[in-house]
C-alpha positions in Angstrom: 55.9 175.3 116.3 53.7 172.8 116.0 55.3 168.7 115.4 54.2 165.7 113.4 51.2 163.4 114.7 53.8 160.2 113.8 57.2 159.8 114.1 58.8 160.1 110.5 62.0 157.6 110.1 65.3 159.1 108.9 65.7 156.4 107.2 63.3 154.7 105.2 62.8 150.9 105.7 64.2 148.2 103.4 60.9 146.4 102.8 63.3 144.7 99.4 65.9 143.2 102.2 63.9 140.3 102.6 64.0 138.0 99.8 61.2 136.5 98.1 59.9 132.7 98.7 61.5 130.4 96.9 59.7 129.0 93.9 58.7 125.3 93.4 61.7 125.3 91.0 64.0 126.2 93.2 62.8 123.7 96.2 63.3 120.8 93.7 67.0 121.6 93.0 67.6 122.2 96.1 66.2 118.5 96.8 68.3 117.2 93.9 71.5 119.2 94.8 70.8 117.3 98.7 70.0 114.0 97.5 73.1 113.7 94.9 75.3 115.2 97.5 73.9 111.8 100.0 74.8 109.9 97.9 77.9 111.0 97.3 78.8 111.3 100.6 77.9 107.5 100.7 80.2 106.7 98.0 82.8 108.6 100.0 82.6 106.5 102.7 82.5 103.5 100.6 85.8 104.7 98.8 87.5 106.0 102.1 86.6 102.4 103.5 88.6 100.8 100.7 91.4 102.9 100.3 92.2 102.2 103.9 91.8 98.4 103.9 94.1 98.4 100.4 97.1 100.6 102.4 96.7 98.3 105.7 99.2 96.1 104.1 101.5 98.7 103.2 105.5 97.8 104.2 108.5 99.7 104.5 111.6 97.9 105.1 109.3 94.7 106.0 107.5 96.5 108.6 104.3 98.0 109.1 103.4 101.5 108.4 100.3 103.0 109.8 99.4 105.3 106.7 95.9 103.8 106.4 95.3 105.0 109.6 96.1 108.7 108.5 94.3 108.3 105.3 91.1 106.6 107.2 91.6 110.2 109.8 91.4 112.6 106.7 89.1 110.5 104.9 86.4 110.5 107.6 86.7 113.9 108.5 86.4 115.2 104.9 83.5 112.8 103.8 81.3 113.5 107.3 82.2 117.1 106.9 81.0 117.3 103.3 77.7 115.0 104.0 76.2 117.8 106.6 77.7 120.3 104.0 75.8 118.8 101.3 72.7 117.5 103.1 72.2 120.2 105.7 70.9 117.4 108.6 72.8 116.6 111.8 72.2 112.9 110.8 73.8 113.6 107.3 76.9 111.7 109.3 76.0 108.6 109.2 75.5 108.6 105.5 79.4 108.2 105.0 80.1 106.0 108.5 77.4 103.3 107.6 78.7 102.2 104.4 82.2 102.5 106.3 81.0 100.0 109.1 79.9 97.8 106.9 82.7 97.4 104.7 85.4 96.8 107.7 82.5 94.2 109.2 82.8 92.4 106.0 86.8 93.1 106.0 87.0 91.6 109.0 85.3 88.0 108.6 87.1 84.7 107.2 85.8 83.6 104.1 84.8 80.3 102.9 88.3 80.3 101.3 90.4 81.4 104.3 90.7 85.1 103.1 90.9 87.6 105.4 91.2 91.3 104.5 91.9 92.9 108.6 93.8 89.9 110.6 94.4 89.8 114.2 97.8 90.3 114.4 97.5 93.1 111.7 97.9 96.3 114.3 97.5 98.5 111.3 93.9 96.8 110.1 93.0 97.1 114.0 94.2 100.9 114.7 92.6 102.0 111.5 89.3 100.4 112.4 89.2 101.8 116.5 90.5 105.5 114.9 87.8 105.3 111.7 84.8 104.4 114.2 86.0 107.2 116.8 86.7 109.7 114.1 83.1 108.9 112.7 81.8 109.1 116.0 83.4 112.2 117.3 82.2 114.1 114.1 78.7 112.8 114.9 78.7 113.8 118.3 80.0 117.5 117.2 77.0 117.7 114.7 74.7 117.2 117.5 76.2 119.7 119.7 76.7 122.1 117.3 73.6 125.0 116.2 71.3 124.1 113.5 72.4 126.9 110.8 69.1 129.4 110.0 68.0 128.7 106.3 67.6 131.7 104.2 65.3 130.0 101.9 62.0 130.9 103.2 
């Protein structure tokens, strides 16, 4: 009995498993599809910023209610999650927290007028600020401790 020189495989190989390269095409939508979803994370941010400075204010039987402080939890959680979604970067975070910064910087200086959006003795405007900035934060610091995902597009 003699036995083959090479070893035969009982199964054969999947040489088709692995896809092809993506085309130039495809590379540009996917470029598109990253950038649109930036800047919509950006408008998130923006939106989450003013939704939570217009409920700061909101009463119930003449007192306080912190609801802007839920809405600005949900809201940063759901806008940082959907930026690294979208943009597929560990810094895609910021994309939603700078515009958010920004606009409770601006919130919380007097204007020429005397206007003030975030007072002082508003503990609302001040709790929804410190949770905003640690919510941002804490899902920044979770994308940079977390695995780059492997890309399956060549």
């Amino acid at each position: 009995m003699t036995l083959p020189a090479t070893p035969m495989p009982v199964v054969e190989e999947e040489v088709a498993a692995v896809p092809p390269p993506p085309g130039r095409t495809a590379r540009l939508f996917d470029v598109v599809l990253r950038v649109v979803g930036g800047l919509v994370a950006v408008a998130g941010g923006v939106l989450t910023a003013l939704i939570g400075l217009l409920l700061s204010t909101v009463r119930a039987g003449g007192q306080l209610i912190g609801v802007s402080v839920a809405v600005t939890i949900l809201g940063a959680i759901a806008v940082s999650w959907f930026a690294y979604a979208t943009v597929g970067r560990k810094w895609a975070v910021a994309l939603p927290a700078l515009p958010w910064f920004v606009l409770m910087a601006v919130a919380a200086v007097r204007t020429a007028e005397g206007d003030l959006l975030v007072a002082g003795d508003n503990w609302v405007g001040l709790a929804m600020i410190t949770v905003g900035a640690m919510t941002f934060a804490v899902m920044a610091f979770r994308q940079m401790l977390s695995p780059q995902p492997r890309r399956h597009d060549g």
